[in-house]
Every structure is written in C-alpha cells, then in structure tokens.
C-alpha positions as CSV (number, residue, x, y, z in Angstrom):
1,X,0.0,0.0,0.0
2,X,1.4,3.7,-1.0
3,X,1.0,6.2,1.7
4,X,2.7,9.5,1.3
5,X,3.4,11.7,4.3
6,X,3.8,15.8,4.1
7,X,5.0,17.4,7.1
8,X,6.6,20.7,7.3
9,X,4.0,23.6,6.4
10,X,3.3,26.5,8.3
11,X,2.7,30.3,9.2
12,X,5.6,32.2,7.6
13,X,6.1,35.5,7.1
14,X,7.3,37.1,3.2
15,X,10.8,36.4,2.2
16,X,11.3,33.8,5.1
17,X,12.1,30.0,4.3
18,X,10.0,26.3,5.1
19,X,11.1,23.0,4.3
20,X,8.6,20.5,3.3
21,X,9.0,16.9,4.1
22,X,7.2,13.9,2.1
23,X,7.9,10.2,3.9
24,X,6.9,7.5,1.7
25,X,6.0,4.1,1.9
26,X,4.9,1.0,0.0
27,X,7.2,2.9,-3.2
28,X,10.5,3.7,-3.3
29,X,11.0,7.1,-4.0
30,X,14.6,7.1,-6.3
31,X,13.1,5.3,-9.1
32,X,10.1,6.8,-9.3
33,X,8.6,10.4,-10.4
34,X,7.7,12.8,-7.3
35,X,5.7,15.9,-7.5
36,X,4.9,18.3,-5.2
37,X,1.7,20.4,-6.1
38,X,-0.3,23.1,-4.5
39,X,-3.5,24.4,-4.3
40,X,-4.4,27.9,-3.2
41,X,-8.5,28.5,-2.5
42,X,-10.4,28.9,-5.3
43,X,-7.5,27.7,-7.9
44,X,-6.7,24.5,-9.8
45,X,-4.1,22.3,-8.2
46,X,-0.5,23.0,-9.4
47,X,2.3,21.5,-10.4
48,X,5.5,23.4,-8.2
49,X,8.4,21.0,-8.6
50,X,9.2,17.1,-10.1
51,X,12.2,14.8,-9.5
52,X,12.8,11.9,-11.9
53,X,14.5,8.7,-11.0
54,X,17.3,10.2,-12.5
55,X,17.5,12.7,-10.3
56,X,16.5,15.9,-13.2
57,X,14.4,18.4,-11.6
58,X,11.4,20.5,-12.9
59,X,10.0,23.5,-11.3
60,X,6.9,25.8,-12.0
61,X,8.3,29.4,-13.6
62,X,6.5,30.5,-10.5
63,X,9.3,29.5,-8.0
64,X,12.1,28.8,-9.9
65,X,15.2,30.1,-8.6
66,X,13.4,29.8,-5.0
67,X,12.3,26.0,-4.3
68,X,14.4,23.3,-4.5
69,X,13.0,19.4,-4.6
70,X,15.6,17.1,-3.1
71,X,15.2,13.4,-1.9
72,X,16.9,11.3,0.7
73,X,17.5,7.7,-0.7
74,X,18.3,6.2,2.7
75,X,15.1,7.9,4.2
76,X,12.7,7.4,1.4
77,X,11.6,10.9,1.9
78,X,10.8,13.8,-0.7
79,X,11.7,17.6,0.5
80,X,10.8,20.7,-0.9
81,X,13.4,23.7,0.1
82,X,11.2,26.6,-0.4
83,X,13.0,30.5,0.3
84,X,12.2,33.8,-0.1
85,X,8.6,32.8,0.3
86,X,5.9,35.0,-0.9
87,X,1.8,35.4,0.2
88,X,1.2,34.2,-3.2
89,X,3.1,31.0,-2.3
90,X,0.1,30.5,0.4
91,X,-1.5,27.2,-0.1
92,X,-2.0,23.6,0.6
93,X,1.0,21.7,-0.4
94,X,0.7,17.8,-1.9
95,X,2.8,14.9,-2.4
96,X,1.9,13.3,-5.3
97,X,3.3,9.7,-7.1
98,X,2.2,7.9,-9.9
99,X,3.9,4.7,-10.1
100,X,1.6,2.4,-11.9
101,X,-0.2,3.1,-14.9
102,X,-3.7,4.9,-14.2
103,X,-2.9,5.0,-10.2
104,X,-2.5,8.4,-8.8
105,X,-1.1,8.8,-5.3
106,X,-1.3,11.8,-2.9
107,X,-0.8,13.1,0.6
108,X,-2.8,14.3,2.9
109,X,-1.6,17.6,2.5
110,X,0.0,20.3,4.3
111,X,-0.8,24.3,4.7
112,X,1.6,26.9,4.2
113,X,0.8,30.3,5.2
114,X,2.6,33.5,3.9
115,X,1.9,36.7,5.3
116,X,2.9,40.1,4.4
C-alpha cells in the first residue's frame, strides 16, 4: 500500500524559508517520479516541482530560482526547500506519485501560510 506523508508547512512571514517533508512508503521514491503540487483557494491544483529517478528536476516558472525538490534515498523521503517565500506562495502543499499506470497517489496535504 502507497501512503505518502507531508510534514513541514506552516505560518511564515514574506521572504522567510520552510522545508517541506514527504515520507513515503509502499514505493520507493529514487526510481520513481515525485511531485509536489499546491492548491491555493479557489484555484486548480499545481504542479510546483518534479524529480525523476534520474534525479533531473522541474520546477513551475513561478518558483524557480526559490524552491528546491531534493530526496533522501536512505530515508525514502521527498523535501521541498522553499525560500524567499511569498503570500502568493500561500496554499496547501501535496505529495503526489504515480507509479503504476492509471494510479495516482497523494498526501494528505499540508498548509503553508505567507503573510505580508
């Protein structure tokens, strides 16, 4: 069974820094795709940033130059370095995995708050 973990989100205020934290289990996470979206109120869920099994990295225009997706092999856990964080940033962050054909996989979810 896939379960996917987030841990990590909170109040923060503009330009400071959160770290994001996605534990997984029943998948192993370095040879397989791992997203994080978001999803602010009243707006589609978003892709923010991907990691491929072979480690290349894919981030929204949105954030580029301040997130940063990482994984820990030994830990089997996703992280999302996010800096210089903005109110627009403000959302609920997912985990997301598709390792099988047709099966999607998310997390429970976790807030992040940006005030100005």
């Amino acid at each position: 069974q896939v379960q996917l973990v987030e841990s990590g989100g909170g109040l923060v205020q503009a330009g400071g820094s959160l770290r994001l934290s996605c534990a997984a289990s029943g998948i192993v996470v370095s040879i397989n795709v791992m997203d994080w979206f978001r999803q602010a109120p009243g707006k589609q869920r978003e892709l923010v940033a991907r990691i491929t099994s072979g480690g290349r990295t894919i981030y929204a225009d949105s954030v580029k130059g301040r997130f940063t997706i990482s994984r820990d092999n030994a830990k089997n856990t996703v992280y999302l370095q996010m800096m210089n964080l903005k109110p627009e940033d403000t959302a609920v962050y997912y985990c997301h995995t598709s390792p099988y054909v047709g099966r999607d996989y998310w997390g429970q979810g976790t807030q992040v708050t940006v005030s100005s």
